[in-house]
N, C-alpha and C positions, 0 to 999 in steps of 0.2 A: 544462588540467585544473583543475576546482574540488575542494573537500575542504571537511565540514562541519565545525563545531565538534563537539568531543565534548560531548552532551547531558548524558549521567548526571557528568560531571565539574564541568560546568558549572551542574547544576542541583545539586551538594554545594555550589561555590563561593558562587554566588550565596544558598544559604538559610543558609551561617556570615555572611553582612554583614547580610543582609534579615533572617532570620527568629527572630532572636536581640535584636532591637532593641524587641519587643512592641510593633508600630505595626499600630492598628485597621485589619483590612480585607485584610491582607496576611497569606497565605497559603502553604502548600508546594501550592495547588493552582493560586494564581497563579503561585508562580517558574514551575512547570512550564510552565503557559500560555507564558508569556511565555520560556521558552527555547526552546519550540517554535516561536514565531513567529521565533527568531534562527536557530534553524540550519534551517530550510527558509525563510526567508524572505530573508535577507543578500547577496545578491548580493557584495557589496564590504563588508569589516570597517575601517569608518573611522567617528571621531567621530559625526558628522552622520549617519550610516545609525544607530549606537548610540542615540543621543540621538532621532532620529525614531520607531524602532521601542521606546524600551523608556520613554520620557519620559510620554506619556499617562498608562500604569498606573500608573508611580510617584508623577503628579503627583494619580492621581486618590485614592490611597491617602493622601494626604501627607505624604508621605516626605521626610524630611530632607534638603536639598539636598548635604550630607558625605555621607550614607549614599550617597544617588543617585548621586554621584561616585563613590566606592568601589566600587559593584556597577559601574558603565558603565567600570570603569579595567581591572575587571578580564576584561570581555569581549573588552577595547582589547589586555590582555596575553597572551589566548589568542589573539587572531585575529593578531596580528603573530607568534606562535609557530606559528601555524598558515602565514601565509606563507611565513616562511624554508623552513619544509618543503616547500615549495611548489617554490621556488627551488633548493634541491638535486637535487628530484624533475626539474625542468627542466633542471638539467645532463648530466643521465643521458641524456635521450630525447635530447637532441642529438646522441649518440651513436651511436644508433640510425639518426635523420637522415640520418647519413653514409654509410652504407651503400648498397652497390649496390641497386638495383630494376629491376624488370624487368617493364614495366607493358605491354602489345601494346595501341597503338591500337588504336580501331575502323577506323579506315581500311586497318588493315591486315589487318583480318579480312573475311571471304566475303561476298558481299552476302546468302547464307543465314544467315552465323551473326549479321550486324548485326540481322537482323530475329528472330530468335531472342532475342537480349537485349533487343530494345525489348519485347518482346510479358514477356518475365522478370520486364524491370526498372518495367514499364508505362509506356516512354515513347511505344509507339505512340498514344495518346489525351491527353486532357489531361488525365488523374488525374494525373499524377506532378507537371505544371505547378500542378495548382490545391492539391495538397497543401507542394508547395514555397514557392506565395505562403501558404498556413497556417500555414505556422511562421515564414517569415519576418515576418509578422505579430503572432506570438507573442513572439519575438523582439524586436520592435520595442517590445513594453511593455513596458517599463523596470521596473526593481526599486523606482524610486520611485514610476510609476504601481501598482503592485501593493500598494506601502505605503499609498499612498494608499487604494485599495479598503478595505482593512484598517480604515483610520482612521476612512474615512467608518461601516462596521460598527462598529465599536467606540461612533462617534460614537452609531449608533443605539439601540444598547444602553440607552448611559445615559439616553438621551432616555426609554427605556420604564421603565429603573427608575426615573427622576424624576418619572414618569407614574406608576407604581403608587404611590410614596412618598405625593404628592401624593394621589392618591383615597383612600390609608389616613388621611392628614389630617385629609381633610373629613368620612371616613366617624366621624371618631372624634369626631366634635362633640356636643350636644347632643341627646335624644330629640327636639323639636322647639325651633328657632331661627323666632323672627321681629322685623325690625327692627319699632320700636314707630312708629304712625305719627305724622306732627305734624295733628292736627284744628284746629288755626287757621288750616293752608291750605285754598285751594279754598275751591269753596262745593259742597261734600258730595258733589257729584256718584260715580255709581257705574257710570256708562259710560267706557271708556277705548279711546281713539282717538289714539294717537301714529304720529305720519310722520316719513320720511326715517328708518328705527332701522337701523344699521349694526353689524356684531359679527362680530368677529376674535376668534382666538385669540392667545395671548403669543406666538408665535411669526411673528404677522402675519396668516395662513393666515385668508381673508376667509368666514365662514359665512352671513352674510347682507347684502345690498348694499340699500340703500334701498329696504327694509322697509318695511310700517306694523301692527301691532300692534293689532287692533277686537277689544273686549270688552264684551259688552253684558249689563248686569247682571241677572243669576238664568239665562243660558243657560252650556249645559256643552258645550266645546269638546272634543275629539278632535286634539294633534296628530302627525300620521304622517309618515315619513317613512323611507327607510334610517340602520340604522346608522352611524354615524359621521359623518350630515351635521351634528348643533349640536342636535338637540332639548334635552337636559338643560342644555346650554351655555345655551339661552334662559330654559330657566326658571331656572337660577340667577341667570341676567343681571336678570332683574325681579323676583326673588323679594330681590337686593340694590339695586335699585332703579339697576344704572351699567347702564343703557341710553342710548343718548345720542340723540335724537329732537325733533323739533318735537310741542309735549304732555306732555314726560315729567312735567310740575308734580302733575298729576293723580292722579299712585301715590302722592305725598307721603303722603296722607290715608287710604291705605286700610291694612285689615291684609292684607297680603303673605305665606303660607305657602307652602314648596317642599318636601315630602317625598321624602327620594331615595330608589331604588332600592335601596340598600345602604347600611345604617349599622355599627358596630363598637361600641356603645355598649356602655361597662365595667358599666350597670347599678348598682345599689346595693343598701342595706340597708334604702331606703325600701320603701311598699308599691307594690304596679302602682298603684292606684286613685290613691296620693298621689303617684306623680309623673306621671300624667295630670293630675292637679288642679292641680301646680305646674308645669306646662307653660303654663300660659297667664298667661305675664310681667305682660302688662297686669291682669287680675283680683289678682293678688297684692300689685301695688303700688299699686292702688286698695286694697285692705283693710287694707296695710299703714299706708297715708295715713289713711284712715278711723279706726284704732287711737289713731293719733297724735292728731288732732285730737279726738277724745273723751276723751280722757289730759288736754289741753288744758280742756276745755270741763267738767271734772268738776273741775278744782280750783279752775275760775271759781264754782260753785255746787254745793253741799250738796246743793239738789234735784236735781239731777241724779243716780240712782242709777246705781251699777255696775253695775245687771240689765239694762242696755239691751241685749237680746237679743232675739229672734226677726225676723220679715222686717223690709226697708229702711222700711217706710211705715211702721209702727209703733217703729221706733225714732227715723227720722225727726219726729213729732210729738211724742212724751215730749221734745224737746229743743227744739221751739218753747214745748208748756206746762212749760220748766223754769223760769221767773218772774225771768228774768236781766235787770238791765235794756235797753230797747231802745239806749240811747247808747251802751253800749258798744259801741265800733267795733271793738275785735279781737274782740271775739264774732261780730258780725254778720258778718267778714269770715270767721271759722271757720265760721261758720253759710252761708253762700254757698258758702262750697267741698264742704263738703259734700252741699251741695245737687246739685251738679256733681256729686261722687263718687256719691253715689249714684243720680244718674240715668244715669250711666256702668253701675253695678254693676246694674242693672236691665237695660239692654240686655243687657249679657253674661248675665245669668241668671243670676245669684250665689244665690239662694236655693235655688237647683233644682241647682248644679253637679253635686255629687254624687251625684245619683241621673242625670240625662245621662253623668257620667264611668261610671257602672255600665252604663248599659242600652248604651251603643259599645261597650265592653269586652267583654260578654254577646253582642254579633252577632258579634262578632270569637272568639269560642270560647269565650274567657278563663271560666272556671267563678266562682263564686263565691270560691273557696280558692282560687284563682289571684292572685285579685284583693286580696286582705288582705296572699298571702306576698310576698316581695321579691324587685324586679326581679333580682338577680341571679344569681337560682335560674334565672333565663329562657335556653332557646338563643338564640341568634344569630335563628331564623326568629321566636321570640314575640316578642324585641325588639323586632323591626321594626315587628311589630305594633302595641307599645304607641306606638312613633312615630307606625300610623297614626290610633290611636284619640287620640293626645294632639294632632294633626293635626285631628280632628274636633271635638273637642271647643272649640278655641280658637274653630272657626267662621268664619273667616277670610272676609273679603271677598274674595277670590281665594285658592282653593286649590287650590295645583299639586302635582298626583300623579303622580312617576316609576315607571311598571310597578309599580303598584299591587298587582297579585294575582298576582306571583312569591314570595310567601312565604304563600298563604294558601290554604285546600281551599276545594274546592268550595262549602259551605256558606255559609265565611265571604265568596267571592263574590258569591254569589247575596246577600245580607246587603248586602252593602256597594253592588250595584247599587238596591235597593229604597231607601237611607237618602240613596245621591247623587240617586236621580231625585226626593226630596223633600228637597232641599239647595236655601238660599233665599237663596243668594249664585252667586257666580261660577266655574268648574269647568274646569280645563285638566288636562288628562290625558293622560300618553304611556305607549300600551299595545300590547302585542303579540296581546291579544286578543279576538278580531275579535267574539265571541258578547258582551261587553262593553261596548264601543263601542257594539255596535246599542243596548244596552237603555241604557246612561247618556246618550251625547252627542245635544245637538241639531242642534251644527254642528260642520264637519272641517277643520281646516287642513293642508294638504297644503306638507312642508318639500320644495323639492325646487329642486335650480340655484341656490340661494342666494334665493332668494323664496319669499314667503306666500304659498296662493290660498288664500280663503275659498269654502267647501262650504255650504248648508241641507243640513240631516236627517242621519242616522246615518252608521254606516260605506259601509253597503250602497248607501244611496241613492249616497254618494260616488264610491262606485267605479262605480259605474252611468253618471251624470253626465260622470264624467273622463272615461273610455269613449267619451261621444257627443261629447264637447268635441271629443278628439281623432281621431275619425273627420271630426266637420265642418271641423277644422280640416285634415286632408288630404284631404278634398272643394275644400275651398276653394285649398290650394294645388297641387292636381292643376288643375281649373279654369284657375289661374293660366298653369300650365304649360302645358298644352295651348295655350290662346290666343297666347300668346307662342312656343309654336312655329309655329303656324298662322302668324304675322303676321311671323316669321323666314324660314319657305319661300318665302311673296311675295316680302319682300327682296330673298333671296337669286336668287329665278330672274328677277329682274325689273329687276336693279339694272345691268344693263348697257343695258338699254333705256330710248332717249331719250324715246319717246312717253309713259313710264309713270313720270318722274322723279319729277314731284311727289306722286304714289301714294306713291311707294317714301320720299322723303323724310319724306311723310305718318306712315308708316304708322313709321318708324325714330325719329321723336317721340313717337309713341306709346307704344312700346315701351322706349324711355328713361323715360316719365312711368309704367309699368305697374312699371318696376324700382325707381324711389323709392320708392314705396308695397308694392313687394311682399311679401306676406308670408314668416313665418319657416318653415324648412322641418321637416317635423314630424319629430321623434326618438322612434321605435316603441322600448321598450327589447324586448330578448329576451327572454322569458319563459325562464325557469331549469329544467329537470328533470332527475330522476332516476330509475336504476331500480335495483331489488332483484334481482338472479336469484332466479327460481323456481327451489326445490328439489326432488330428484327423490322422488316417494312413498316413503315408509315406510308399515309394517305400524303398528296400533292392537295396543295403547293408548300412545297421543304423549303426553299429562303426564294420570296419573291420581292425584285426592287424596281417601283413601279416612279419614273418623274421625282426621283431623288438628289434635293440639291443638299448644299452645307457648306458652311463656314466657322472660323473657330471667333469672329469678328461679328459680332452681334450687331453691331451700330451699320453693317452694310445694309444693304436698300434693293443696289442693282442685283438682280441675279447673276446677270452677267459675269460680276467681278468674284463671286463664288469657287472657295478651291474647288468642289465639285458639283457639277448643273447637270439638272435632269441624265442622271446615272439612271439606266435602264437592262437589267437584268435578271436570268432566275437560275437555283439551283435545284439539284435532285441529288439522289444517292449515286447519280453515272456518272456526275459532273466530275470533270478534272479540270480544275481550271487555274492556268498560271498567270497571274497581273503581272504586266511588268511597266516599265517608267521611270522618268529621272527622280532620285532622292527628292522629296519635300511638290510631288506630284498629286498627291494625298490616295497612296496605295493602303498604307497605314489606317488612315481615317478611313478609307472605305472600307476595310475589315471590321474597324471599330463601329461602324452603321450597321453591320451582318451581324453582328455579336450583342447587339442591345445598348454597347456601352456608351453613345451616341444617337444623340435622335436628331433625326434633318428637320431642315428649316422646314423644308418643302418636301413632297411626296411622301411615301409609304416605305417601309422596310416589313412584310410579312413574313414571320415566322412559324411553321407550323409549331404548336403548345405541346406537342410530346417530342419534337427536336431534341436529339442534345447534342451539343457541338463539345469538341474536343480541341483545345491551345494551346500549339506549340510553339515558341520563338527561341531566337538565339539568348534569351535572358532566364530558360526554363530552370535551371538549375538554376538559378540565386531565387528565386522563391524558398528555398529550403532553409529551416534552421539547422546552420554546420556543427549547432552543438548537440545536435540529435542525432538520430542512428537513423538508417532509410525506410527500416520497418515504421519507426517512432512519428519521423515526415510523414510517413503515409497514412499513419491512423491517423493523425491531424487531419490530412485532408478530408478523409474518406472515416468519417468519425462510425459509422455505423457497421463497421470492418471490424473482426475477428484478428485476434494477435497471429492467432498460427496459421488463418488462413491468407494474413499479408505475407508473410514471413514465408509461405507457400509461392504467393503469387510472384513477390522478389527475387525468389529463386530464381525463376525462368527467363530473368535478365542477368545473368550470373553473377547475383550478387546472394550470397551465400554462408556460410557460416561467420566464422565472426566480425566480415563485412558488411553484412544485416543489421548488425548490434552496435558496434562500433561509431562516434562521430564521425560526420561526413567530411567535416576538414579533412580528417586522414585517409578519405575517399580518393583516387585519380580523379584527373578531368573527367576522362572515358567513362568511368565508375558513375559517375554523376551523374551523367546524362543518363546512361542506362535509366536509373532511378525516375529521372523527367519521362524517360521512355514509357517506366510502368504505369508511372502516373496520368497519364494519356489514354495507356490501354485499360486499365482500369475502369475510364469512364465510360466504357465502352459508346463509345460516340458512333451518332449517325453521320457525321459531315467534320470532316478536321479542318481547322484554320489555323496556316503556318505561315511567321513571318521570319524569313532569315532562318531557317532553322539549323542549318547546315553548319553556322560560323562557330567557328571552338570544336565543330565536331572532326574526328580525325575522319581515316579515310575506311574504317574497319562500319565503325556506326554509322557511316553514311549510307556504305553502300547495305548493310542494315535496316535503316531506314526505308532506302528506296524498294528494297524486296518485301517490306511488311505495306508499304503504301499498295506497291501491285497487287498485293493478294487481297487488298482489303477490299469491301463488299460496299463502299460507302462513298458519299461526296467527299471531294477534295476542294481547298482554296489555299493556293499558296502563293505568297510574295518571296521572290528571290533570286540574287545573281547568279547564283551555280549554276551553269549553262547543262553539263550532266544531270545535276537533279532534274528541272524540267524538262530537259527530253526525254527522260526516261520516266516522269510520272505522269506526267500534264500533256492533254489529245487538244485544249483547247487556250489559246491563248487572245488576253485582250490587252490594252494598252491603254492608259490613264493616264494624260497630260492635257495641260491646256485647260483645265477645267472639265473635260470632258471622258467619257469611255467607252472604247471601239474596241468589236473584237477585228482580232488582225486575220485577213483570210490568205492562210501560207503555214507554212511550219518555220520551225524556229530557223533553221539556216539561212532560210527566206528572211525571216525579221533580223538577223545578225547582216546580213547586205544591206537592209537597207538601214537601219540603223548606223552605219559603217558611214556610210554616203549624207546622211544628214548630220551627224556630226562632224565633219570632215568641214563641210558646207557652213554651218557654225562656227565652227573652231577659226576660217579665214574670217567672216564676218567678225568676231569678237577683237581680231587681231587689228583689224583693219578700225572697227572702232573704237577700241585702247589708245591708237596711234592719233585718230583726231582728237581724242578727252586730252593727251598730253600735247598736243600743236596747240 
């Protein structure tokens, strides 16, 4: 007979030694933890089970090794308390033991009734045999192998919060970082061609194997590939220059820019404009140098005024005719560096910065008064922004962009495709979408098996190409096969026959020499889908918005001044309908009025009472607890839900054995979303509303997505920049600025011109007004 530790006794004891001693990290929600894992996990209460089971947490907390001793002494005092009882408990049954019994073989029973009990006890069949090697089985795994389990999870854990720790790190870096380059290397070259490049992670885990790296200056690359194989890994890897390759000398000389996906920057109290402007290290320390050296050269001569202001070439000659003598050699030698300096500061565009750092700001949304107030009035999404526009602005001889237009509307897309296809350096890009791609890249690197293949032309062409690649490449080894069975059956029917040896011989060298050379066998992957149930009709009107205003400002008055005024619209189950509009437009809020989660000042939002809408956003996946399993998420949601019928339903987003069961930290991205996916379908909704949905999603799930929306039987509302996604799910599109909501009559190419033409139009205006706020 076993017997546990008492828990609530045991979890007082251990929080008077632990939780009284104020040691970071430790918790009354770890004791708890961690006495749950003792009394259902303990097989046997000795040192070594204590110390293995409770050593980890303590040591990861860092726990005093007295304390540690204290707390494991006293587990060591209750489970030897808990034996003796044990042992008294055992002298009593022994008594029982003794006792008569009176047990009737089956031998001594009917040969009716012996069949009666097998059929009972199901020993006629081999259930009762195959269920007996199942526990014995069970049985067989030890209390250590189970600690171990334990261990290895726990192990995982930290791995993913070192993981997050780590990417809050880097994300808390600078608006924009780039190492300066050294221009005495090389001889300027700005094509780059390294071989043999190899790149593991710290943990070994090999991402690409004897690589090569081609970059040909002024084309824009596209690289694709799944989540989680190394793409951001590579461009970090070159954007700091520890690539290790035959060629790598060649990056020495360039400037090197990586803007990530995600940054966390604390922002300041400078302006946007002036920390785009001090983003570009190298301009700053040439003007800085330039300061110095006329600080120098003005106490050399009188004539030399302190007006030396306006462009490089004009202040550059007032300091030839300053009438210094020629012999002076620290002149001359100041006078040469600056010469330098400023043909440095001329490439960069020093006289013009500031009106470049205005007009990237202005495509990028930034207003005028955006652009004067201080960064750290900014959310988290305009941050990012200014990374991308301080990103632009330095100009970089390579510039690599992580999922570029996940923080950015529609607009500033369209904007930022127009400004990279007339970008007159070099362009790597990793994007999830696909209308973007076509219109920036010229060629596609495809990451995939731990090698590069280089693509000519767009995304489209890519996928087209890969397509035929791997069709002729199982032409070619179908081909293969076939012949080699053909010249197998010979062999085989012919090999015992003397007249036909040297045939068969023949033909068995052949076939040896067909294997050396044969090709590799082609790996079709599966294509991924999913579906929505269709939901059953409902009566009209499904979402009617009748003279709908609203503001998040209660104290307004005017309607007028309203984020949104008399908004007028309705939906059905036919509806497809794409909003689109600049960030902070209120596309958002107006989802949030169709959803209930908001009620306007003014007019009506009707809902039909047996509606059920279904929501998606780019945030779907962190609704989840990661320390649950995705079955486990889903009963939470969906509380009225059967184990094995989620565990059913899971499956059919390929989440499956013991990724079903498993915490979702140790989930993929991809993995997760699936998950967000079920839980959607699930709800089996009349009408989906999707914000962003696309972002973080790779390129597998996307187009996933968009093939469960077309088949579905239901209303749609989507907000999003993925120019692909809306063209392929959305027949009707409105626009939401100004206070106001129109649908646009045209298709999307249509609204891509003219969107194109009104920011263009803005972008001089904002520039033009920047330049009076500074006169």
């Amino acid at each position: 007979m076993m017997m546990k530790l008492d828990s609530e006794l045991l979890v007082k004891r251990l929080s008077e030694i632990l939780l009284g001693k104020d040691i970071e990290g430790l918790d009354k929600d770890l004791v708890e933890y961690i006495v749950g894992l003792l009394t259902e996990g303990l097989e046997e209460i000795t040192e070594d089970a204590i110390e293995e089971m409770m050593g980890p947490f303590l040591e990861s907390v860092v726990c005093p090794d007295e304390i540690s001793q204290q707390a494991k002494q006293v587990v060591l005092d209750m489970g030897s308390s808990l034996n003796s009882s044990l042992l008294n408990l055992d002298a009593g049954t022994k008594k029982l033991k003794q006792g008569l019994v009176n047990m009737k073989l089956d031998s001594d029973l009917s040969e009716a009734d012996q069949d009666a009990n097998k059929y009972l006890w199901g020993t006629d069949s081999k259930v009762h045999e195959l269920t007996n090697a199942s526990m014995e089985q069970k049985l067989k795994s030890s209390a250590k192998d189970r600690r171990k389990e334990r261990q290895e999870l726990e192990k995982a854990r930290r791995e993913f919060q070192a993981k997050i720790e780590q990417q809050r790190e880097d994300a808390a870096g600078e608006v924009a970082a780039m190492v300066l380059p050294d221009y005495t290397s090389g001889r300027n070259e700005r094509d780059v061609q390294i071989k043999n490049v190899s790149l593991s992670l710290d943990s070994g885990c090999l991402l690409l194997d004897s690589g090569e790296l081609k970059f040909t200056h002024k084309r824009r690359y596209g690289l694709v590939g799944k989540n989680g194989v190394g793409k951001t890994t590579l461009l970090k890897a070159i954007a700091s220059r520890q690539v290790d390759g035959v060629g790598i000398e060649v990056l020495r000389h360039l400037r090197i820019l990586h803007v990530r996906q995600e940054i966390e920057s604390k922002g300041g109290v400078v302006s946007v404009i002036k920390t785009v402007l001090d983003s570009d290290v190298e301009r700053l320390s040439l003007l800085k140098e330039e300061a110095s050296i006329l600080k120098r050269l003005e106490q050399d001569s009188e004539n030399i005024s302190k007006e030396i202001v306006g462009p490089i070439e004009d202040r550059h000659k007032n300091l030839k005719d300053s009438g210094i003598d020629p012999k002076n050699i620290e002149f001359q030698d100041d006078l040469k560096r600056l010469d330098q300096v400023h043909a440095r500061l001329q490439v960069l565009g020093a006289d013009s910065a500031e009106a470049r750092a205005s007009m990237i700001l202005s495509g990028l949304q930034f207003t005028p008064e955006m652009q004067t107030g201080p960064t750290s009035a900014l959310s988290g999404g305009w941050r990012m922004r200014v990374a991308l526009a301080a990103a632009l602005f330095i100009e970089p001889d390579i510039l690599m962009l992580d999922e570029p237009t996940n923080h950015l509307d529609l607009e500033a897309v369209l904007w930022l495709e127009s400004y990279l296809v007339e970008y007159n350096h070099t362009v790597i890009v990793v994007s999830h979408d696909r209308g973007f791609l076509n219109e920036v890249c010229t060629d596609i690197i495809e990451f995939v098996h731990q090698r590069l293949t280089y693509y000519r032309g767009n995304y489209d062409t890519y996928v087209k190409t890969a397509s035929e690649k791997i069709k002729n490449a199982m032409r070619v080894y179908q081909a293969y096969q076939d012949k080699r069975a053909h010249m197998m059956e010979f062999i085989t029917k012919f090999r015992a026959n003397a007249k036909r040896a040297t045939m068969v011989q023949s033909r068995i060298k052949a076939v040896e020499k067909m294997d050396i050379g044969a090709p590799e066998p082609v790996e079709v992957e599966t294509v991924w889908t999913f579906k929505i149930p269709n939901p059953e009709p409902i009566g009209r009107p499904i979402i009617a918005i009748d003279d709908v205003s609203f503001d998040y400002d209660k104290k307004k008055i005017d309607e007028s001044e309203f984020l949104l005024q008399k908004i007028n619209f309705g939906v059905d189950l036919t509806s497809r309908i794409g909003i689109l509009g600049a960030n902070g437009a209120g596309k958002s809020t107006l989802l949030n009025l169709i959803m209930g989660q908001l009620n306007p000042i003014y007019g009506n939002c009707t809902v039909n009472a047996r509606l059920r809408i279904g929501h998606f956003t780019q945030h779907s996946a962190d609704k989840f607890d990661l320390r649950l399993s995705a079955v486990e998420n889903m009963l939470n949601l969906f509380e009225y839900a059967e184990d094995q019928e989620m565990r059913c339903f899971v499956g059919k987003f390929q989440i499956q054995g013991v990724d079903a069961i498993k915490p979702m930290f140790l989930l993929s991205g991809g993995q997760k979303s699936r998950v967000a996916f079920a839980s959607l379908a699930y709800q089996k909704p009349h009408v989906i509303v999707m914000d962003e949905p696309t972002n973080h999603l790779d390129m597998e799930s996307i187009d996933a997505l968009v093939q469960a929306i077309q088949d579905f039987k239901g209303g749609l509302i989507v907000v999003s920049h993925d120019q692909y996604f809306i063209s392929n799910t959305c027949s009707e599109l409105w626009v939401v600025g100004g206070g106001v909501g129109t649908r646009f009559r045209g298709n999307f190419d249509e609204y891509k011109k003219h969107t194109l033409e009104k920011t263009r139009k803005r972008v001089e205006a904002s520039v033009k007004s920047l330049s009076t706020i500074n006169d």
